[in-house]
C-alpha positions as protocol buffer text, in pm:
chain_id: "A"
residue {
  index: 1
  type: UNK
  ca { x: 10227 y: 6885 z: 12562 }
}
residue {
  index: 2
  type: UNK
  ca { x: 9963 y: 7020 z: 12304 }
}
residue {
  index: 3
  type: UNK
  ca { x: 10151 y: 7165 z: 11981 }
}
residue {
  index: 4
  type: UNK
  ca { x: 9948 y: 7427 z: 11767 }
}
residue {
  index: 5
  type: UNK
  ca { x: 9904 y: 7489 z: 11419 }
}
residue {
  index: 6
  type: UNK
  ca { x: 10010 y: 7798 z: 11341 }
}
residue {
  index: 7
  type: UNK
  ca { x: 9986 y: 8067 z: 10971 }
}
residue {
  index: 8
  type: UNK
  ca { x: 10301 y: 8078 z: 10815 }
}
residue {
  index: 9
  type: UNK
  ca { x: 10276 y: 8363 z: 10563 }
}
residue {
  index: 10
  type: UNK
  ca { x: 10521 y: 8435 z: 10258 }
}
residue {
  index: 11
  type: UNK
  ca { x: 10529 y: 8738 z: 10029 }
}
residue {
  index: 12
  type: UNK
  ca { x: 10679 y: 8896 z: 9700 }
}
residue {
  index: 13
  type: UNK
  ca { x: 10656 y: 9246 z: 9618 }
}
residue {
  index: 14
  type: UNK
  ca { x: 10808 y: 9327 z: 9274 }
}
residue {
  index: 15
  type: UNK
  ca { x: 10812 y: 9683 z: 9064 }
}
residue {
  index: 16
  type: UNK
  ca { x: 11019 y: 9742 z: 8730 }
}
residue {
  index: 17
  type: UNK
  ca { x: 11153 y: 10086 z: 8638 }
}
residue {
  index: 18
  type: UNK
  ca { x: 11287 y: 10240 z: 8326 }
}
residue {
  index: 19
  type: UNK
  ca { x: 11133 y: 10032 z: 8096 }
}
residue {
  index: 20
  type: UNK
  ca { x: 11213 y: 9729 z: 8239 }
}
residue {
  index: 21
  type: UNK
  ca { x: 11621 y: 9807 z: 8302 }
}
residue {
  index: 22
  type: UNK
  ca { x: 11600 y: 9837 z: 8683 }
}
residue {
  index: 23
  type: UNK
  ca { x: 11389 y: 9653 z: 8931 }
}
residue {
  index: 24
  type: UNK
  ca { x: 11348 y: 9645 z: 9302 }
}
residue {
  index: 25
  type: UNK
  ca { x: 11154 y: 9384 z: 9522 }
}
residue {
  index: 26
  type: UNK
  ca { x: 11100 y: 9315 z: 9885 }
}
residue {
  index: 27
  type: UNK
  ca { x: 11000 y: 8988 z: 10006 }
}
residue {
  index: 28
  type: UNK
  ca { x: 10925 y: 8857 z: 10334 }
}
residue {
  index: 29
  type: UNK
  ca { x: 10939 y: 8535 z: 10487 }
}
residue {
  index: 30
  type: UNK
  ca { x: 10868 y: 8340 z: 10764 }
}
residue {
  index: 31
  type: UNK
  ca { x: 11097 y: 8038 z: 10769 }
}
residue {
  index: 32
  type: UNK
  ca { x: 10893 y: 7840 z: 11073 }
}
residue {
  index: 33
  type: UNK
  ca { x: 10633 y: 7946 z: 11321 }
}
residue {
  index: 34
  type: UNK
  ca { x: 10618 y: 7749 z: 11674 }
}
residue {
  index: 35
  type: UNK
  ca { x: 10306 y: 7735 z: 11931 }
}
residue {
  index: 36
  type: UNK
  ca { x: 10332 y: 7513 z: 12191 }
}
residue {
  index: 37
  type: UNK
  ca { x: 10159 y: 7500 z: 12542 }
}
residue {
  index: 38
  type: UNK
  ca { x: 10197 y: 7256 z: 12890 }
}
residue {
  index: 39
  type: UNK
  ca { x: 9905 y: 7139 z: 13070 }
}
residue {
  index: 40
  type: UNK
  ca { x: 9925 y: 7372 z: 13399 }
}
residue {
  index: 41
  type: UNK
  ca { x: 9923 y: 7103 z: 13607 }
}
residue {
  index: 42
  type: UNK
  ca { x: 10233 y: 6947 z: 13490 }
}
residue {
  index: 43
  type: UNK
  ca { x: 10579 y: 6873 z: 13627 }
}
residue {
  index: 44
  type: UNK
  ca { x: 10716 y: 7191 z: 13436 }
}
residue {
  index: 45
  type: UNK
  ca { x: 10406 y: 7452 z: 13536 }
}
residue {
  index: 46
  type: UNK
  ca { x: 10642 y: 7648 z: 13719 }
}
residue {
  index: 47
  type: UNK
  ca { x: 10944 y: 7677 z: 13488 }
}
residue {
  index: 48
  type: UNK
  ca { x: 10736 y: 7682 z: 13122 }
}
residue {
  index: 49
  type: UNK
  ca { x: 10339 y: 7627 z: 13066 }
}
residue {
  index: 50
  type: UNK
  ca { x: 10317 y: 7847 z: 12694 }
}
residue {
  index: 51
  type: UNK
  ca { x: 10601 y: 7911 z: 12427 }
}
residue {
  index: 52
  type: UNK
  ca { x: 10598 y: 8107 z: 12073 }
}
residue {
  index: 53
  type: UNK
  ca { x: 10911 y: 8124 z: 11861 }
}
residue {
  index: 54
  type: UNK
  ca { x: 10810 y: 8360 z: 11544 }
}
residue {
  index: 55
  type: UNK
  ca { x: 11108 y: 8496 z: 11268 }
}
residue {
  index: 56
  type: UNK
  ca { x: 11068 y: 8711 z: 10994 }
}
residue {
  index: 57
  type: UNK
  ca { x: 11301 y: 8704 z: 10747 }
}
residue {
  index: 58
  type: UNK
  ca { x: 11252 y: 9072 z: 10552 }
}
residue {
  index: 59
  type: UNK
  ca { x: 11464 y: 9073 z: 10209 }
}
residue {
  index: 60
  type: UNK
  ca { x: 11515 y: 9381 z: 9975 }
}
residue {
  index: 61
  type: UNK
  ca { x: 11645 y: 9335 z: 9643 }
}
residue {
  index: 62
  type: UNK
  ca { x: 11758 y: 9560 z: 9337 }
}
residue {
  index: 63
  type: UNK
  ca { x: 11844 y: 9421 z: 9006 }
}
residue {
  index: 64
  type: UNK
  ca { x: 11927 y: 9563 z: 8666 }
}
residue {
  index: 65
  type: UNK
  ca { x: 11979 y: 9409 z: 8294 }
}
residue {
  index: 66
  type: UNK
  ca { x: 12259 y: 9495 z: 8042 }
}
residue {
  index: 67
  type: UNK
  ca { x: 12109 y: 9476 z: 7683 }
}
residue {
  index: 68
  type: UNK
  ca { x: 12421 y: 9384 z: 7423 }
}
């Protein structure tokens, strides 16, 4: 078995509105990131010789402030 590295990006988009009141964001996220590969000559070769589990986790948000 032969693991590989793999990029595991994260992002944070932010914007205010009405001067400073209201805001929205998106962020995305990838919690893990899995490569792996089997030599092809292997017990397994017929069942599994490459995997790749990716997620994205994709968030909106909205928040506002009360000024008192």
């Amino acid at each position: 078995m032969r693991s590989v590295d793999s990029f595991v990006p994260n992002m944070v988009v932010t914007q205010s509105f009405m001067e400073g009141k209201l805001a929205a964001g998106l962020g995305a996220f990838s919690a893990y990131g899995t490569d792996t590969q089997w030599p092809g000559d292997g017990p397994l070769r017929y069942v599994i010789t490459n995997s790749r589990l990716s997620m994205v986790d994709i968030t909106p948000s909205v928040a506002t402030r009360s000024i008192r």
